[in-house]
C-alpha positions as CSV (number, residue, x, y, z in Angstrom):
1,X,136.1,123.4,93.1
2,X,138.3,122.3,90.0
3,X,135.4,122.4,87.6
4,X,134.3,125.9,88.2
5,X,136.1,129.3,89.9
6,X,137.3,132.4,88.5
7,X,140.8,131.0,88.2
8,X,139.6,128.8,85.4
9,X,138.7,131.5,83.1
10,X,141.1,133.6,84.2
11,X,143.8,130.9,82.6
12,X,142.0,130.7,79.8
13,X,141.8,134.2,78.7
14,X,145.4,135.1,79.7
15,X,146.9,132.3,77.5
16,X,144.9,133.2,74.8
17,X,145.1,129.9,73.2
18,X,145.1,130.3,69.8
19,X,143.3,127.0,67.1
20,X,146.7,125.3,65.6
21,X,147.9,124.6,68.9
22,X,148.8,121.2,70.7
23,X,148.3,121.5,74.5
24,X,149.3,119.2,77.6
25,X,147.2,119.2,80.1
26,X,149.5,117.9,83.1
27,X,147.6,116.2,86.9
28,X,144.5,117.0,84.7
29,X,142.1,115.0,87.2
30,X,139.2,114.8,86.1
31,X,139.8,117.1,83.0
32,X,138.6,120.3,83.5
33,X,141.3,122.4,82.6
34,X,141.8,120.2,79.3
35,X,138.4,120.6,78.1
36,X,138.0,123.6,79.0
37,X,140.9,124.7,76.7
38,X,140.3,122.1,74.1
39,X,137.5,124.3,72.1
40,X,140.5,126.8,71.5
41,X,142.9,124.4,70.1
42,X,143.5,121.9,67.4
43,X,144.7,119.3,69.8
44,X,145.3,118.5,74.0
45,X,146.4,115.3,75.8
46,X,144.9,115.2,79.6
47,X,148.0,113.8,81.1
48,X,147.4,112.1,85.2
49,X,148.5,109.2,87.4
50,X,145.4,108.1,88.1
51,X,143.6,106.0,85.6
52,X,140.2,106.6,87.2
53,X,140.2,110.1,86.8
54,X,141.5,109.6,83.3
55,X,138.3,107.6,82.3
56,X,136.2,110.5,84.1
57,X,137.9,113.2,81.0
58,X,137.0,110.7,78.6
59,X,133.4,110.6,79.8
60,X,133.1,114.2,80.3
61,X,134.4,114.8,76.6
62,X,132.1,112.2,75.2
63,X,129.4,114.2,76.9
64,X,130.2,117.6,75.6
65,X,131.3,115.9,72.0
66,X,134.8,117.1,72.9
67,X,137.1,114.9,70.1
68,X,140.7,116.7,69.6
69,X,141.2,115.6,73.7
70,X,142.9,111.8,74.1
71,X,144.0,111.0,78.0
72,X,147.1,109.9,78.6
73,X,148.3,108.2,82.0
74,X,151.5,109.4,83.1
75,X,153.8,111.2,86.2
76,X,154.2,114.8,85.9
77,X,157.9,114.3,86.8
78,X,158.4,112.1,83.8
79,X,156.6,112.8,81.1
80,X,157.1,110.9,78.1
81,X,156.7,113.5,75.3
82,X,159.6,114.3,73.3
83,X,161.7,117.9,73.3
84,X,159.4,120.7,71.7
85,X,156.3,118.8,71.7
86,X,153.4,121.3,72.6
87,X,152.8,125.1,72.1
88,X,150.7,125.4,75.5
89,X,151.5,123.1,78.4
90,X,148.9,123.8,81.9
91,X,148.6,123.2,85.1
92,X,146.2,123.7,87.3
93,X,145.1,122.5,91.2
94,X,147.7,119.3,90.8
95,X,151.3,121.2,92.1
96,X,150.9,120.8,95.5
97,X,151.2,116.8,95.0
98,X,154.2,116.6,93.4
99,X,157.4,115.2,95.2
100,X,160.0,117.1,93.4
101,X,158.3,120.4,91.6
102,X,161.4,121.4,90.4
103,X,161.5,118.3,88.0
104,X,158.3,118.8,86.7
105,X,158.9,122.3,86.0
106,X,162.0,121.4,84.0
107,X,159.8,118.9,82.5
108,X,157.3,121.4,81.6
109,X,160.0,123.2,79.9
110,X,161.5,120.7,78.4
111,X,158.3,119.5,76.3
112,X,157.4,123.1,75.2
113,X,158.8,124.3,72.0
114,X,160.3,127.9,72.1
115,X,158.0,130.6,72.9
116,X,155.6,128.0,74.1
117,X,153.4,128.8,76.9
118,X,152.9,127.4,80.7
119,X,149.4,128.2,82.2
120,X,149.5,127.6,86.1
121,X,147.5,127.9,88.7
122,X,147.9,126.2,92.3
123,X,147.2,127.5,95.8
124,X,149.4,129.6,97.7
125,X,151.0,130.6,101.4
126,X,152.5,133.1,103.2
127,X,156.2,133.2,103.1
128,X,156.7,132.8,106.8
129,X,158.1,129.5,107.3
130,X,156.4,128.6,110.5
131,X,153.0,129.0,108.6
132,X,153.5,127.1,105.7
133,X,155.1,124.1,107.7
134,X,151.2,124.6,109.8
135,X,149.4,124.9,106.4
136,X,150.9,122.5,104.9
137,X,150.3,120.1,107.7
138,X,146.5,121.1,107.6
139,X,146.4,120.4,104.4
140,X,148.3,117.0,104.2
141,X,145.8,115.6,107.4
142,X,142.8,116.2,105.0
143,X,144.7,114.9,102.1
144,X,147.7,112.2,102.5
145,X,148.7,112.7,98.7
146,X,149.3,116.5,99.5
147,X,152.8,117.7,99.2
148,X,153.7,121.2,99.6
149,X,152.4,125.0,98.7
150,X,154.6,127.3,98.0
151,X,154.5,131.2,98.5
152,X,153.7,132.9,94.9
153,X,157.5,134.1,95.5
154,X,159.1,131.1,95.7
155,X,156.9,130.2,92.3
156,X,157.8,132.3,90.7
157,X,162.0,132.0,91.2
158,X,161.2,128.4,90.4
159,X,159.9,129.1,86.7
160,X,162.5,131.5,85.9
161,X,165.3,129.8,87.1
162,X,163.8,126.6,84.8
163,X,163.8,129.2,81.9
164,X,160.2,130.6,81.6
165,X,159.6,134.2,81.9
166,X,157.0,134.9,84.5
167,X,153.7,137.3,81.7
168,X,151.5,137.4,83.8
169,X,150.2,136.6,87.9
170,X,147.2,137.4,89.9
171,X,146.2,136.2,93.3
172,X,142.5,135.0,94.5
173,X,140.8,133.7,97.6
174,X,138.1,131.5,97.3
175,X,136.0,130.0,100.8
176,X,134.8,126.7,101.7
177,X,133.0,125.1,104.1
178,X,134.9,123.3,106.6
179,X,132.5,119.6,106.1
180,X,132.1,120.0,102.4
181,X,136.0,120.5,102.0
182,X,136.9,117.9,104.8
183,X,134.0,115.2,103.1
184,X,135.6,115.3,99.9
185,X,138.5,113.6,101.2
186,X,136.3,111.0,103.6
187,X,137.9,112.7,106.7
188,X,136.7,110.7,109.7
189,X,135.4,112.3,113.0
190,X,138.6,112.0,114.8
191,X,140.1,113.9,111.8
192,X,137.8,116.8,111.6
193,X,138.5,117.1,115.0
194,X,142.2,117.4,114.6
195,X,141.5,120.3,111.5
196,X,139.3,122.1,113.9
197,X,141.9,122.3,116.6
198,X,144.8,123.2,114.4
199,X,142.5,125.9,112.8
200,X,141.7,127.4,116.4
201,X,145.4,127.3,116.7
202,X,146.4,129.1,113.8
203,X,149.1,131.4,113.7
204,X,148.9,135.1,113.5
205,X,150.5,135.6,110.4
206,X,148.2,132.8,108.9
207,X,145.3,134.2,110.3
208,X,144.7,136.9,107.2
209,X,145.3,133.6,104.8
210,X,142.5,131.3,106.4
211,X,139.9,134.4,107.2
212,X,138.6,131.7,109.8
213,X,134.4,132.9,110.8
214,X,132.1,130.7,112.2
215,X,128.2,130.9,111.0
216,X,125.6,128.6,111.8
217,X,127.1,126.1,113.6
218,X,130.0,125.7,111.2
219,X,133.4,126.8,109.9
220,X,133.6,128.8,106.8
221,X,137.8,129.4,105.9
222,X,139.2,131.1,102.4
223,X,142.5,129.6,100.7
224,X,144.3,131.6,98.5
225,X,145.2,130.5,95.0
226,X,147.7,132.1,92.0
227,X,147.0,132.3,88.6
228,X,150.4,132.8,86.5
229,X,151.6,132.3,82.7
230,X,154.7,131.9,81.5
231,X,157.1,132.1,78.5
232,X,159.9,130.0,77.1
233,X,162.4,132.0,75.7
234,X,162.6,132.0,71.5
């Protein structure tokens, strides 16, 4: 899911990422955003908490004989870059997990120099509060480390009021399969059992988000996900 998907390309060719530029690559996993980017510019770190993921970009890079990426461990919410540090900072897939977005945004802002550029992509809800506390909840029984998604809306007031100006946004869907999704995350039984029930729950108004059909014996559900690039002011 992270190392393939329309949304993938779809950042790169927006940004447009041009060769002199250093990029930060922020909740990178297991790097595919930051080498994906890394043949268009003359330097990115891959910035993420978790040091095993970190040594997965480094293996991947070696593999592709990727050198202008180094891996950096690090909390989005803290990053230790100085002011006006990078011309292109992205962020892709890794939103949802953060505790306090709005500190990572201003973070983002903080370490891009003016006119820099914020790639971003993350999944999205409805803005009807009753559905995203039941998404949300689905979400966070699959995976613990989950932390909220936000309506493409509420994004977007969240960048501008950190000082980006909002280019650029476009809206996908993208379906999984309920065991391959829930596996990823080691869901027990009991668990796939409670995501089954809440999905034959679901609300009305989530219902056109989670496109829920059954084929062969198994569930097949679509998420949707925003692509968006911003500016910092000159």
């Amino acid at each position: 899911m992270h190392a393939k998907g329309e949304s993938l390309a779809r950042l790169v060719a927006w940004v447009n990422p041009k060769s002199d530029w250093q990029a930060l690559d922020v909740g990178t996993g297991a790097g595919h955003t930051a080498l994906a980017f890394a043949p268009h510019v003359a330097h990115v770190v891959a910035l993420d908490l978790v040091r095993e993921m970190l040594v997965k970009t480094t293996d991947l890079a070696d593999r592709r004989n990727i050198t202008n990426l180094e891996t950096r461990e690090g909390n989005a919410e803290v990053l230790r870059f100085d002011d006006a540090s990078f011309d292109l900072v992205t962020c892709r897939l890794a939103f949802h997990h953060f505790p306090r977005p709005r500190q990572a945004i201003s973070q983002f802002v903080r370490v891009l120099r003016r006119g820099g550029t914020l790639g971003f992509t993350d999944n999205i809800v409805t803005p009807d509060e009753d559905c995203a506390e039941h998404y949300n909840t689905f979400e966070r029984l699959r995976d613990p480390s989950h932390h909220w998604v936000y309506p493409l809306e509420r994004l977007q007031t969240m960048f501008e009021q950190a000082g980006l100006q909002v280019e650029a946004t476009r809206q996908l869907t993208k379906e999984f399969e309920f065991h391959q999704w829930a596996d990823r995350q080691h869901v027990s039984s009991a668990g796939k059992e409670q995501l089954l029930e809440m999905m034959r729950n679901t609300p009305a108004k989530l219902t056109a988000l989670f496109r829920p059909r059954w084929d062969n014996g198994t569930l097949y559900f679509t998420l949707w996900e925003a692509v968006m690039v911003a500016r910092k002011a000159t």
